[in-house]
PyMOL CGO cylinders between C-alpha atoms (Angstrom):
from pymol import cmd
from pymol.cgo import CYLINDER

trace = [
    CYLINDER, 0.00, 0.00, 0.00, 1.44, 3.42, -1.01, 0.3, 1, 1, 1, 1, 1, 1,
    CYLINDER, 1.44, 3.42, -1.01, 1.72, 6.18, 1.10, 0.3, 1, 1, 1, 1, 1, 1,
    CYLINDER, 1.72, 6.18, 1.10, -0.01, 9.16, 0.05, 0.3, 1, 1, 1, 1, 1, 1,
    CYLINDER, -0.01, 9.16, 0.05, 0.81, 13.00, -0.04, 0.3, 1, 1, 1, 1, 1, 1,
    CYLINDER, 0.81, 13.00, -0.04, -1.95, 15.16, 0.78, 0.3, 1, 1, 1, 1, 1, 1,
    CYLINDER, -1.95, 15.16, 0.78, -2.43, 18.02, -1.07, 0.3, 1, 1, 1, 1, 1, 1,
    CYLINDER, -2.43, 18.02, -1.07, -4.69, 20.65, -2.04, 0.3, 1, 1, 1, 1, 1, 1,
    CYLINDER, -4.69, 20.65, -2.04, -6.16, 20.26, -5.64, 0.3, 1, 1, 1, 1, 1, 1,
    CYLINDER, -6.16, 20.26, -5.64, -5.61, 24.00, -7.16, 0.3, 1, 1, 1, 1, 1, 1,
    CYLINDER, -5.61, 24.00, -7.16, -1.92, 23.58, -6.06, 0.3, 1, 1, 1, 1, 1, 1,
    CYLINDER, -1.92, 23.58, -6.06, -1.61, 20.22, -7.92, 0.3, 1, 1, 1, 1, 1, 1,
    CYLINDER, -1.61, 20.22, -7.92, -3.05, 21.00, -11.10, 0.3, 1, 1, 1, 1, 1, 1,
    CYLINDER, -3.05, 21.00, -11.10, -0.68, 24.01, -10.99, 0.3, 1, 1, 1, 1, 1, 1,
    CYLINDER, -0.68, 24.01, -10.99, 2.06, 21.58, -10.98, 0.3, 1, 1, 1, 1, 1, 1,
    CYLINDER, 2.06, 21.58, -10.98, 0.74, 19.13, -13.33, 0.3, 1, 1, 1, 1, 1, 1,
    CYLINDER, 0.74, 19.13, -13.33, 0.39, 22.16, -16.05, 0.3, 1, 1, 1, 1, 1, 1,
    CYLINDER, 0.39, 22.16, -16.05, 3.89, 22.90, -15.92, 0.3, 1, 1, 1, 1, 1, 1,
    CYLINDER, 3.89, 22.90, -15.92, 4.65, 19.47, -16.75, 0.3, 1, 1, 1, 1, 1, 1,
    CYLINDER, 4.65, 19.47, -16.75, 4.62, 18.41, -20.42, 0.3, 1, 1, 1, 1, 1, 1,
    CYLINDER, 4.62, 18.41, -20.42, 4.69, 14.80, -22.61, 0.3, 1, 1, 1, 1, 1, 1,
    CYLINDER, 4.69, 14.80, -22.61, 4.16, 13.97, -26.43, 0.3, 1, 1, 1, 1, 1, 1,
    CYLINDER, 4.16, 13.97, -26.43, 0.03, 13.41, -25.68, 0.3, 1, 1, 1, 1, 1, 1,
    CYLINDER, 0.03, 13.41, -25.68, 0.20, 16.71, -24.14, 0.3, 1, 1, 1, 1, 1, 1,
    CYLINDER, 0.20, 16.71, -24.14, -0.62, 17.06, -20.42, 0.3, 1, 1, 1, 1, 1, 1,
    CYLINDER, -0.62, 17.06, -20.42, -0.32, 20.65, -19.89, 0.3, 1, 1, 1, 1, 1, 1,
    CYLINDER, -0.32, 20.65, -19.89, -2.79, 23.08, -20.49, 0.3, 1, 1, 1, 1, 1, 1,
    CYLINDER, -2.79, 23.08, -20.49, -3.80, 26.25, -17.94, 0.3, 1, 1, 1, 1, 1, 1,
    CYLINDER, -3.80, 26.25, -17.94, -4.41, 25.46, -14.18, 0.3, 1, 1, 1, 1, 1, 1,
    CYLINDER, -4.41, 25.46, -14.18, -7.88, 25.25, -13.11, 0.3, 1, 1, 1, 1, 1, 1,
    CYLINDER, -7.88, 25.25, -13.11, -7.37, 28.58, -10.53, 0.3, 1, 1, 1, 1, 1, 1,
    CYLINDER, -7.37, 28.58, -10.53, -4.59, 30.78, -9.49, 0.3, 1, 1, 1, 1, 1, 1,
    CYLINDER, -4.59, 30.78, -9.49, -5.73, 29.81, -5.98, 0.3, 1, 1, 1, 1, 1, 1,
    CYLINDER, -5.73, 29.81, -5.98, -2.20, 28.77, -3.91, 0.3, 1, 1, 1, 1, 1, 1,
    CYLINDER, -2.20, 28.77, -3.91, -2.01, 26.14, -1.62, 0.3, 1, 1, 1, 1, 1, 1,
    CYLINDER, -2.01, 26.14, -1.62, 0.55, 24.22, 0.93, 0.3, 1, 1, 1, 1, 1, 1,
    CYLINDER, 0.55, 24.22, 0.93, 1.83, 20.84, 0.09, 0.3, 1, 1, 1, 1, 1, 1,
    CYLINDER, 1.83, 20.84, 0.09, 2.37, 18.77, 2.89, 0.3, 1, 1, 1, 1, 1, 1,
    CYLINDER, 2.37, 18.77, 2.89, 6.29, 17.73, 3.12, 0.3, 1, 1, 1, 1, 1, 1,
    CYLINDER, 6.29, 17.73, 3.12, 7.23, 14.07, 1.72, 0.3, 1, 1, 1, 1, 1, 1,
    CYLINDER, 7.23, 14.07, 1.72, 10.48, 12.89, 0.81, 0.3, 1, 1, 1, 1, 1, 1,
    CYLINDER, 10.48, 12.89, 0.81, 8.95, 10.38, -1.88, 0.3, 1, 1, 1, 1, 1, 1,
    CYLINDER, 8.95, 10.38, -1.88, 6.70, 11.34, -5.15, 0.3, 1, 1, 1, 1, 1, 1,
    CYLINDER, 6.70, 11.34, -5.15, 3.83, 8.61, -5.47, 0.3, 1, 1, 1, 1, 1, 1,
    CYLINDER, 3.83, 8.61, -5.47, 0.81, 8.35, -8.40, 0.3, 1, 1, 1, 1, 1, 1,
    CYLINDER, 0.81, 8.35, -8.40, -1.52, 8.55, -6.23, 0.3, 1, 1, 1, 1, 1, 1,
    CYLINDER, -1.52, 8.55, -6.23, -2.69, 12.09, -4.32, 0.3, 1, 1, 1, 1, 1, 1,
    CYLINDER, -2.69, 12.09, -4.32, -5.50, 11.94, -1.42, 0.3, 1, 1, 1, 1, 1, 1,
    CYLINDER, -5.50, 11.94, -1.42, -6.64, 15.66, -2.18, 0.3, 1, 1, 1, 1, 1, 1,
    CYLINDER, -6.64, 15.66, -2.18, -7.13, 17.83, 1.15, 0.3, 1, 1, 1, 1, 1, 1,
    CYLINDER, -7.13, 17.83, 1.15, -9.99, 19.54, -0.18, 0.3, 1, 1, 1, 1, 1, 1,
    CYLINDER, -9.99, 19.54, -0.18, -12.00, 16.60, -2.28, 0.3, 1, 1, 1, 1, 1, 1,
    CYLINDER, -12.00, 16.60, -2.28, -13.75, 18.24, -6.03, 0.3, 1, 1, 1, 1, 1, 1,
    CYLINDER, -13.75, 18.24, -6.03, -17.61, 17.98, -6.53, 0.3, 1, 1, 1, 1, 1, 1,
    CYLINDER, -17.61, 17.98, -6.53, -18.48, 16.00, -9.43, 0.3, 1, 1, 1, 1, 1, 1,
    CYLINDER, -18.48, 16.00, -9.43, -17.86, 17.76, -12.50, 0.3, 1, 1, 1, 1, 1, 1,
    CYLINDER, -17.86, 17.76, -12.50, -21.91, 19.14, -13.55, 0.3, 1, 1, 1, 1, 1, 1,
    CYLINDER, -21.91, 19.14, -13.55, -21.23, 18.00, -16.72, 0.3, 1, 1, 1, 1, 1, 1,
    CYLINDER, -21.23, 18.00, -16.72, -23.85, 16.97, -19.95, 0.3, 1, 1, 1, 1, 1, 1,
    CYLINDER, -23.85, 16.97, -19.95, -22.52, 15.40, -23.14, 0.3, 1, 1, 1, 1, 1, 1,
    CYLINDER, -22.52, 15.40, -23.14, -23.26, 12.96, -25.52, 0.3, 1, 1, 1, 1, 1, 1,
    CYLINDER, -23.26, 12.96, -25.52, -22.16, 9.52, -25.18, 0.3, 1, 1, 1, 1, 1, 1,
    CYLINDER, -22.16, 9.52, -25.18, -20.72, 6.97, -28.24, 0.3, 1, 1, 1, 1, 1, 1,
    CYLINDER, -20.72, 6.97, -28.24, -24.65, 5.94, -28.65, 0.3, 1, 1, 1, 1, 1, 1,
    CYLINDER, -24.65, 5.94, -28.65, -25.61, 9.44, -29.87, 0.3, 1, 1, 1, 1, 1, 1,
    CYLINDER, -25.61, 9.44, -29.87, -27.44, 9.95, -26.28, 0.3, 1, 1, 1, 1, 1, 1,
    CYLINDER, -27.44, 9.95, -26.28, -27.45, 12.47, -23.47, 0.3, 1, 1, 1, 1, 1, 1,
    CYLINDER, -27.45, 12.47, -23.47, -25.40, 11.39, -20.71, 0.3, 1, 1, 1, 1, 1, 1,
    CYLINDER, -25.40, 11.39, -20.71, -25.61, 13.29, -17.67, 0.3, 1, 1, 1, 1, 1, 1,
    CYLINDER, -25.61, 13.29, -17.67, -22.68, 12.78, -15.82, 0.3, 1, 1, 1, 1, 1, 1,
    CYLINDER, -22.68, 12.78, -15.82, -23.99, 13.24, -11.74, 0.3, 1, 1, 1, 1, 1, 1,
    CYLINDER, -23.99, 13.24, -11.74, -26.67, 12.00, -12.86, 0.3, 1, 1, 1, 1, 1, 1,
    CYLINDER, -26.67, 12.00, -12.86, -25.55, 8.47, -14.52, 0.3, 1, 1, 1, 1, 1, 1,
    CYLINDER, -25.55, 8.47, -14.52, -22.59, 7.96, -11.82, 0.3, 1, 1, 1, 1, 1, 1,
    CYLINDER, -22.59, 7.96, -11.82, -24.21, 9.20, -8.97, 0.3, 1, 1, 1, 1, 1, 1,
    CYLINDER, -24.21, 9.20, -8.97, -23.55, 6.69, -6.27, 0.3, 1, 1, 1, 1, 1, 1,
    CYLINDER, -23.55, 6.69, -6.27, -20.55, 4.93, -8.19, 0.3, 1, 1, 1, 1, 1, 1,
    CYLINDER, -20.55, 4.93, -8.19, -17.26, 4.61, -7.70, 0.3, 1, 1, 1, 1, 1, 1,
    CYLINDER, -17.26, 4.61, -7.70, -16.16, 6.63, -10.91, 0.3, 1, 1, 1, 1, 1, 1,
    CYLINDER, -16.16, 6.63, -10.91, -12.71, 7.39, -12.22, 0.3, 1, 1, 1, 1, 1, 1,
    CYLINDER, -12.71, 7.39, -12.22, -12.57, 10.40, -14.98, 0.3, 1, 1, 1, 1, 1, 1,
    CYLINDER, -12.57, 10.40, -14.98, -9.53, 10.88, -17.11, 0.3, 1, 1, 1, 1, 1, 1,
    CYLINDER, -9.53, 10.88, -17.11, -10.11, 13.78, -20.02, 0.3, 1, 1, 1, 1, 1, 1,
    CYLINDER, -10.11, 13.78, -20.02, -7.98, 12.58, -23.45, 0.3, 1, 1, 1, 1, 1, 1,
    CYLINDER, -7.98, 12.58, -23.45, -8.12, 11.74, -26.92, 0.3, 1, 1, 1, 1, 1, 1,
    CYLINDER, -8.12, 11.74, -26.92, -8.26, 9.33, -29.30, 0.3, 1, 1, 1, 1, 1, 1,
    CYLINDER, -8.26, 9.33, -29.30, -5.45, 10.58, -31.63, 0.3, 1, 1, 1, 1, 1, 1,
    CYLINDER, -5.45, 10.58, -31.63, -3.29, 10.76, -28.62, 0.3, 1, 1, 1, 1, 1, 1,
    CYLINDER, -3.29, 10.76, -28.62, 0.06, 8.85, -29.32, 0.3, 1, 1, 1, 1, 1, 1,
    CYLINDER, 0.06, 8.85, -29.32, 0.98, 7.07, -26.06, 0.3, 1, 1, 1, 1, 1, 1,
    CYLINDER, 0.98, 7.07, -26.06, -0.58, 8.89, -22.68, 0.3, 1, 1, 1, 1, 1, 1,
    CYLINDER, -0.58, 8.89, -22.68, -3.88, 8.41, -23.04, 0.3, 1, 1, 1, 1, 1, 1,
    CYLINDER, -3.88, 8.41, -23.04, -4.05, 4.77, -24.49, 0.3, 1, 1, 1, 1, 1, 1,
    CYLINDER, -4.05, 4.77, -24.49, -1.70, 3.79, -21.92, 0.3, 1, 1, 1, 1, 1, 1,
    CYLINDER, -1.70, 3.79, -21.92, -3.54, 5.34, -19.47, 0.3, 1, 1, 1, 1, 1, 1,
    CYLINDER, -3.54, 5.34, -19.47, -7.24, 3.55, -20.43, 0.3, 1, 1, 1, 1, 1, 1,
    CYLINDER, -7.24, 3.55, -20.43, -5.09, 0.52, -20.89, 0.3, 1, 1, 1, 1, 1, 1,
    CYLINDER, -5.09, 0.52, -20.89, -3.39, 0.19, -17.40, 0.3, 1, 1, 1, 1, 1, 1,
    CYLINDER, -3.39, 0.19, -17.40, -7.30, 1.04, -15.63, 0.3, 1, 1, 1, 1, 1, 1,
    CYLINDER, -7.30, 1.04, -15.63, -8.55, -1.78, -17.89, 0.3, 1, 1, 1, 1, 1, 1,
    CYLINDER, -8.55, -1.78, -17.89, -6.16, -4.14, -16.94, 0.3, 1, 1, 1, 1, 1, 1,
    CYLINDER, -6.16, -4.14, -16.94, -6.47, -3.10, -13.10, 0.3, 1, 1, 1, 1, 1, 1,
    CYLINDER, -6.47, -3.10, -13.10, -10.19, -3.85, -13.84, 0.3, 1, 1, 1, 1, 1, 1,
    CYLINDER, -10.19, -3.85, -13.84, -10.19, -7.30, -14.71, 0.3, 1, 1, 1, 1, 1, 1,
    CYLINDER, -10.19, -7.30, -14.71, -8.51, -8.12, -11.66, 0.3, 1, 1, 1, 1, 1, 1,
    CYLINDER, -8.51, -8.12, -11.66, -11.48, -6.89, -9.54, 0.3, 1, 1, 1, 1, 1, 1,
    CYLINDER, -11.48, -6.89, -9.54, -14.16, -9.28, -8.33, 0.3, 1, 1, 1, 1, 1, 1,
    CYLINDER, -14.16, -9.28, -8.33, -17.23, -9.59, -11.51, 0.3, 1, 1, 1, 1, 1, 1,
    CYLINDER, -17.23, -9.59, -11.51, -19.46, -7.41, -9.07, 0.3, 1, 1, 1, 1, 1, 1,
    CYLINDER, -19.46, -7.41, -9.07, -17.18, -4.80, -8.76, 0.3, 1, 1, 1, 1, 1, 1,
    CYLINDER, -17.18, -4.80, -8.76, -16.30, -4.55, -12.36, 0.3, 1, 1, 1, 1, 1, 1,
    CYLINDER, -16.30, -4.55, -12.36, -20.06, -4.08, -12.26, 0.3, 1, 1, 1, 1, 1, 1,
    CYLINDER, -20.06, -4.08, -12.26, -19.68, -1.13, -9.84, 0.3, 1, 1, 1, 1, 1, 1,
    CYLINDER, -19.68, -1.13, -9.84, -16.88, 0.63, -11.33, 0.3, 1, 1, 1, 1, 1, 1,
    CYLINDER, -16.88, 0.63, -11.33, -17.63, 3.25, -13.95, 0.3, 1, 1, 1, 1, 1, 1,
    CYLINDER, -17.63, 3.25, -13.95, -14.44, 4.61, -16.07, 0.3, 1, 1, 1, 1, 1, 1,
    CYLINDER, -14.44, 4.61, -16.07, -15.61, 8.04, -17.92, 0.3, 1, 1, 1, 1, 1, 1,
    CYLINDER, -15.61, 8.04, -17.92, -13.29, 9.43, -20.86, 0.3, 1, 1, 1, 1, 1, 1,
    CYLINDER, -13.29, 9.43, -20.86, -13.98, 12.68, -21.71, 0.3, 1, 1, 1, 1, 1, 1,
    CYLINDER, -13.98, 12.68, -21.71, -12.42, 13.90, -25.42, 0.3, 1, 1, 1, 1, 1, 1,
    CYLINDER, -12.42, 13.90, -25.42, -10.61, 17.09, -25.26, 0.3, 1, 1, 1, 1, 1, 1,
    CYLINDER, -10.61, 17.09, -25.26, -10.55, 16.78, -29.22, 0.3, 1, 1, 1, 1, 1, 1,
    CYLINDER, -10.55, 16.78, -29.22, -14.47, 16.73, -30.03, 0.3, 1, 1, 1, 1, 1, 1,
    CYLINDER, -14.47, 16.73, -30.03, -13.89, 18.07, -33.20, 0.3, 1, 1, 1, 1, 1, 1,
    CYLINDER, -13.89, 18.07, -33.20, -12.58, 14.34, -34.37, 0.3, 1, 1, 1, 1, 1, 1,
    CYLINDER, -12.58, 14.34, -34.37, -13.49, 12.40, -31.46, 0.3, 1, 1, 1, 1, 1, 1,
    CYLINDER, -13.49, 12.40, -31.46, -17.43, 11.76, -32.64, 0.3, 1, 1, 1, 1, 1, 1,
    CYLINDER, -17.43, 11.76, -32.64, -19.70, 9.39, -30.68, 0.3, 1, 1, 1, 1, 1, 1,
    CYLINDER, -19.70, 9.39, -30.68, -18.80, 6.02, -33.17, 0.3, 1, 1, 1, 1, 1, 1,
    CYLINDER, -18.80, 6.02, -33.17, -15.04, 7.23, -33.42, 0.3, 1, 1, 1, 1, 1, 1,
    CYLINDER, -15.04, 7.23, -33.42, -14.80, 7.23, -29.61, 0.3, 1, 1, 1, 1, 1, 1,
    CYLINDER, -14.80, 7.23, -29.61, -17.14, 4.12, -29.02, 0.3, 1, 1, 1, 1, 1, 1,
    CYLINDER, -17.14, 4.12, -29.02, -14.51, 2.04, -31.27, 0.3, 1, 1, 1, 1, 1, 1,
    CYLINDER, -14.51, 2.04, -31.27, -11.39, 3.29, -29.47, 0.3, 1, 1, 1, 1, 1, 1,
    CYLINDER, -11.39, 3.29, -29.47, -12.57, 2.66, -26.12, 0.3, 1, 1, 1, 1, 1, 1,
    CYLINDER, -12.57, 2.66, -26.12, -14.18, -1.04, -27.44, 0.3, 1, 1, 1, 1, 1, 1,
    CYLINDER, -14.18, -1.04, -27.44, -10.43, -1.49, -27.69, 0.3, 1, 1, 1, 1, 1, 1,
    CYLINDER, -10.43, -1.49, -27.69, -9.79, -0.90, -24.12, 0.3, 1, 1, 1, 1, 1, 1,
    CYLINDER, -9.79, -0.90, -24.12, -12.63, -2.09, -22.35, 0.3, 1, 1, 1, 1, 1, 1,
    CYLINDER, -12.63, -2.09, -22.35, -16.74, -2.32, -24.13, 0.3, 1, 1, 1, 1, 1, 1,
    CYLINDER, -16.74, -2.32, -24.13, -17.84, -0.58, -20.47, 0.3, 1, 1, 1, 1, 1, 1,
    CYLINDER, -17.84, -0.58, -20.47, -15.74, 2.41, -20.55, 0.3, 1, 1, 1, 1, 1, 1,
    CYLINDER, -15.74, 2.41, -20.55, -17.77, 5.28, -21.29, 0.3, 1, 1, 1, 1, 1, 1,
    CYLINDER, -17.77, 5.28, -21.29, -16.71, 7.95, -23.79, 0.3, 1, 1, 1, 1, 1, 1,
    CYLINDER, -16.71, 7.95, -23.79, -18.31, 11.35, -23.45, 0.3, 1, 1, 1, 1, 1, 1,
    CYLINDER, -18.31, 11.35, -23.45, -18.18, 14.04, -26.62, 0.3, 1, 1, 1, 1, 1, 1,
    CYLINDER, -18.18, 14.04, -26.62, -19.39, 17.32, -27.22, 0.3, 1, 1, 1, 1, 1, 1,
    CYLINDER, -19.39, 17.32, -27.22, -18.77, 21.25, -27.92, 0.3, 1, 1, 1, 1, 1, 1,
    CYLINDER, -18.77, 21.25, -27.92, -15.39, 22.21, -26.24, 0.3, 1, 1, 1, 1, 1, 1,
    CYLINDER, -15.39, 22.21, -26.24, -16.06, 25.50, -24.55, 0.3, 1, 1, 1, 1, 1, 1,
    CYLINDER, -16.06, 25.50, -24.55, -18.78, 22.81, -22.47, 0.3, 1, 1, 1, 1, 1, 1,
    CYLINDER, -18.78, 22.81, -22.47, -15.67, 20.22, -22.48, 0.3, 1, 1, 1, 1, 1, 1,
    CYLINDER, -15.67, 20.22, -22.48, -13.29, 22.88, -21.26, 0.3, 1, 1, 1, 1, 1, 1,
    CYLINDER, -13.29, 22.88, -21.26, -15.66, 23.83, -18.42, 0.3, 1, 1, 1, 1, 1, 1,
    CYLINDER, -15.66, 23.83, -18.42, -15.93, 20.51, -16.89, 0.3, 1, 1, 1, 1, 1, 1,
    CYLINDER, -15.93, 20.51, -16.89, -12.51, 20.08, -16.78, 0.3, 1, 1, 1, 1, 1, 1,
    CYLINDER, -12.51, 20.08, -16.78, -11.95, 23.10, -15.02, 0.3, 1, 1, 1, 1, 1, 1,
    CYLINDER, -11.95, 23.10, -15.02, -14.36, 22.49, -12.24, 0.3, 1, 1, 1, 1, 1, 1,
    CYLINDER, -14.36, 22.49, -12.24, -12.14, 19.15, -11.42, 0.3, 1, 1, 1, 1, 1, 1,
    CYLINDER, -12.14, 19.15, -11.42, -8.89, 21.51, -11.46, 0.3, 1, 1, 1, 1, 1, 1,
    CYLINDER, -8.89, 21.51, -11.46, -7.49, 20.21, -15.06, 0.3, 1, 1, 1, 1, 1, 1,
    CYLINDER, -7.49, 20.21, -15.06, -6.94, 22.59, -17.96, 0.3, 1, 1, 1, 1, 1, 1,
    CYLINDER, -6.94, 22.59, -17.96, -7.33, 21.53, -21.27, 0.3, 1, 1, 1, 1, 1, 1,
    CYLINDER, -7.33, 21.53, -21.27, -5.92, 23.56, -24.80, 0.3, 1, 1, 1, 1, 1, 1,
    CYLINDER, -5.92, 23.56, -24.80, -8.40, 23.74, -27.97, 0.3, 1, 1, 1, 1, 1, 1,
    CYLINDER, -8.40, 23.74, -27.97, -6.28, 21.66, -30.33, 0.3, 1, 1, 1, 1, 1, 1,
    CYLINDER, -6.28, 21.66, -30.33, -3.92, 22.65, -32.47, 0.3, 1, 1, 1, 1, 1, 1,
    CYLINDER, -3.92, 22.65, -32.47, -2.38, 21.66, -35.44, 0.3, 1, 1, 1, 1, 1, 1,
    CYLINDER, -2.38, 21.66, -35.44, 1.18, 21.56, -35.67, 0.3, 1, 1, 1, 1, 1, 1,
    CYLINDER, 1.18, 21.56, -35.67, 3.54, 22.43, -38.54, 0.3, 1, 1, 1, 1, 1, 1,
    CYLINDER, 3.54, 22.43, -38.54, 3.67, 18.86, -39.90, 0.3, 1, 1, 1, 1, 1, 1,
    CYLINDER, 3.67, 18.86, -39.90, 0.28, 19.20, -39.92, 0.3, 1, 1, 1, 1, 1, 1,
    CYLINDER, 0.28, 19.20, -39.92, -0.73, 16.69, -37.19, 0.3, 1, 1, 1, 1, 1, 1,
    CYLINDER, -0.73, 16.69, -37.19, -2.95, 17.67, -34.31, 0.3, 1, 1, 1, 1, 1, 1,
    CYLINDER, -2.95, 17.67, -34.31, -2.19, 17.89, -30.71, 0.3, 1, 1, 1, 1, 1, 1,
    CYLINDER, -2.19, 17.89, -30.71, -4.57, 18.53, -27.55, 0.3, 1, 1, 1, 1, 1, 1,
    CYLINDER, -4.57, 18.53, -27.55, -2.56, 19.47, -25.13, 0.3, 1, 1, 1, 1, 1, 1,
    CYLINDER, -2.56, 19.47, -25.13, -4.74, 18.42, -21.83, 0.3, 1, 1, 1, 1, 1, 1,
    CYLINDER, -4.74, 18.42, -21.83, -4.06, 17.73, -17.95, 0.3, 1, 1, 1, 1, 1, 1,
    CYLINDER, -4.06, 17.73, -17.95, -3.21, 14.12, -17.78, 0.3, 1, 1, 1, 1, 1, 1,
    CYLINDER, -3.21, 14.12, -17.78, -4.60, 13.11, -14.82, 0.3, 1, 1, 1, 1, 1, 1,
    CYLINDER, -4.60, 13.11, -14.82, -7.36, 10.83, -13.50, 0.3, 1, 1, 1, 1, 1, 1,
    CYLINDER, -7.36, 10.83, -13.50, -9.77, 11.35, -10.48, 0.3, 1, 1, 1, 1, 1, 1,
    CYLINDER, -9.77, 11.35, -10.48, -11.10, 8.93, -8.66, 0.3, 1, 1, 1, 1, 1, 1,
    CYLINDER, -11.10, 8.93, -8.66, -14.25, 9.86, -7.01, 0.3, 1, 1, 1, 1, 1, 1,
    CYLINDER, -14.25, 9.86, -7.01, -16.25, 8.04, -3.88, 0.3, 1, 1, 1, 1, 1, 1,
    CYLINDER, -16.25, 8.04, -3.88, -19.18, 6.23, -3.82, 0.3, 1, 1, 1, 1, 1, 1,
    CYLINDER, -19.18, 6.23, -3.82, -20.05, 7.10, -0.64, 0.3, 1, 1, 1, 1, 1, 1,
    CYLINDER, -20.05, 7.10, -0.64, -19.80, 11.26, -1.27, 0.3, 1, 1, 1, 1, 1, 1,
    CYLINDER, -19.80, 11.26, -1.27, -19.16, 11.18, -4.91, 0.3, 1, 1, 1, 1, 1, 1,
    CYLINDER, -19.16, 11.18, -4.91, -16.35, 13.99, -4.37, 0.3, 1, 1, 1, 1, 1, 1,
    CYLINDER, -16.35, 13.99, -4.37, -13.41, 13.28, -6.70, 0.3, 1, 1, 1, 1, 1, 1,
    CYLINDER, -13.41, 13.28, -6.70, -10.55, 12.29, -3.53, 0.3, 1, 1, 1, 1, 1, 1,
    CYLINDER, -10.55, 12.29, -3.53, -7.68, 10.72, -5.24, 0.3, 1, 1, 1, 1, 1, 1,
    CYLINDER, -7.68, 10.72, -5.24, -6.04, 11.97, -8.14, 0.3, 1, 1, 1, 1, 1, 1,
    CYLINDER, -6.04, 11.97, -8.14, -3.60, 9.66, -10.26, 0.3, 1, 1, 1, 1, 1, 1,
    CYLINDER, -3.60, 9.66, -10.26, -0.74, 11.14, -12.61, 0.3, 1, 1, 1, 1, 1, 1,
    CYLINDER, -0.74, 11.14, -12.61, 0.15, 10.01, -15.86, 0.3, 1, 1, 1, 1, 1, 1,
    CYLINDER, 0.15, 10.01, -15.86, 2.82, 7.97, -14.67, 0.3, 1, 1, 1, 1, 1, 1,
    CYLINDER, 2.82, 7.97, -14.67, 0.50, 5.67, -12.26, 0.3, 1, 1, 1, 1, 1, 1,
    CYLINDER, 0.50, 5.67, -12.26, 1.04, 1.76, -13.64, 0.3, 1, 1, 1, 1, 1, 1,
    CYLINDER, 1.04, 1.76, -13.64, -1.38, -0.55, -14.35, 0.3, 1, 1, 1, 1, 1, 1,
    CYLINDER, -1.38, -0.55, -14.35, 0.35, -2.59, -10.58, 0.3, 1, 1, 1, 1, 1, 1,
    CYLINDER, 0.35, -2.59, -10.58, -0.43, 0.53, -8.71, 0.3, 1, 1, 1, 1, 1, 1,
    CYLINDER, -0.43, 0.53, -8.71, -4.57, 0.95, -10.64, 0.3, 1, 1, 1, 1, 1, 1,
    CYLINDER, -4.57, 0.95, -10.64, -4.78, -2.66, -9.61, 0.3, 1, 1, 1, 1, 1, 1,
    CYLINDER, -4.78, -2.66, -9.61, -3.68, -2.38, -6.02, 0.3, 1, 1, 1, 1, 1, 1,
    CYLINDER, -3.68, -2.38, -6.02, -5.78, 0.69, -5.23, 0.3, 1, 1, 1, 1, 1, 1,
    CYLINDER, -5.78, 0.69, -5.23, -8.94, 0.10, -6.85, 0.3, 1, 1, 1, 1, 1, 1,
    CYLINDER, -8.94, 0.10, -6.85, -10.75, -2.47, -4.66, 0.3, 1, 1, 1, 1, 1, 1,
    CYLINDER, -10.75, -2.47, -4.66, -10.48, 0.22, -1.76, 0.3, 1, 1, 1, 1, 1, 1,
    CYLINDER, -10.48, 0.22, -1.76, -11.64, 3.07, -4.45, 0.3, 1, 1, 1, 1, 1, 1,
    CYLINDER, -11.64, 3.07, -4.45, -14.84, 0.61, -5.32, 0.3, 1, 1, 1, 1, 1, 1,
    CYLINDER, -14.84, 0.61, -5.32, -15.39, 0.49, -1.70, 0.3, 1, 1, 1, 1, 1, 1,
    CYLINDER, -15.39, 0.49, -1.70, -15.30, 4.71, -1.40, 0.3, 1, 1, 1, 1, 1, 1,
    CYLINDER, -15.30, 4.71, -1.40, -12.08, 4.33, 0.71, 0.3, 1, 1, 1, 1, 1, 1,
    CYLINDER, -12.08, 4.33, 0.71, -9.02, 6.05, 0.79, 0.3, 1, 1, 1, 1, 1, 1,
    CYLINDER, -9.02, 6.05, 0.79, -6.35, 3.61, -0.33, 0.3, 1, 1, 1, 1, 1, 1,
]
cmd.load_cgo(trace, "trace")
């Protein structure tokens, strides 16, 4: 079992938008708020966040073509959110990968329990039947949310990650630059409470998760 830091969410998504990779983690911080970090000598994937994030009050459309409410359809649920894209060249496949992987390994009922939400921060190219195949790749349960990106943008914020609109680079390939991090949000108060970095392993998804099914702080 890991131990955590505890930290404030506005302070880490201030460090996680300094930090950039080839898929594009980056993008502004959700507040200029500043915050302590509590001293530790060790950097771990996981984050227990001192001051937990309602769930994002977010309304898309899911890879069906259908309104998906996002409080609404995970309310009660344990519920991990990562915001990506499809086009993304290693992060964010790696990072639906690794959570798929950890999910097998969970007892059939919580599989059942456990609801995995990818946002696109590329809507443009990311449409419902684009997205649904990608994520049938990873795992036919994960749900894939699309929509207009100023409503995309907003969500992200409100859960401390800051996204870029895409842009398209000199060679002529597109990049969304995007906070790479996932939230893991509680059952029991569904406030986002743990927060998971880019470079979190599929080891550390599947040692953590039974105690995030559960709404406990692992």
């Amino acid at each position: 079992m890991h131990s955590k830091k505890t930290v404030l969410a506005a302070a880490f998504a201030a460090v996680a938008a300094l930090t950039l990779s080839a898929c594009g983690s980056g993008g502004d911080p959700a507040d200029d708020s500043v915050a302590e970090v509590s001293s530790g000598t060790e950097s771990k994937p996981a984050t227990v966040l001192d001051q937990p994030f309602p769930k994002p009050d977010l309304v898309l459309t899911d890879t069906h073509g259908k309104k998906y409410d996002l409080r609404e359809k995970t309310k009660g649920k344990p519920t991990l959110i990562y915001f990506g894209y499809t086009n993304c060249p290693d992060v964010c496949p790696l990072t639906m990968s690794n959570i798929a992987v950890a999910k097998r390994a969970l007892p059939e009922a919580d599989q059942e329990k456990l609801q995995v939400v990818f946002v696109t921060t590329d809507p443009e190219r990311d449409t419902p039947a684009s997205l649904g195949s990608w994520l049938d790749a990873q795992d036919p349960d994960f749900t894939g949310l699309t929509g207009d990106f100023p409503t995309i943008q907003a969500g992200a914020r409100q859960i401390g990650i800051g996204i870029d609109p895409p842009k398209k680079e000199k060679d002529g390939t597109v990049v969304s630059m995007h906070g790479a991090q996932v939230i893991a949000f509680s059952p029991k108060t569904d406030k986002g409470y743990v927060l998971y970095s880019e470079d979190t392993t599929a080891e550390d998804y599947t040692e953590d998760l039974p105690e995030l099914v559960k709404g406990e702080t692992p």
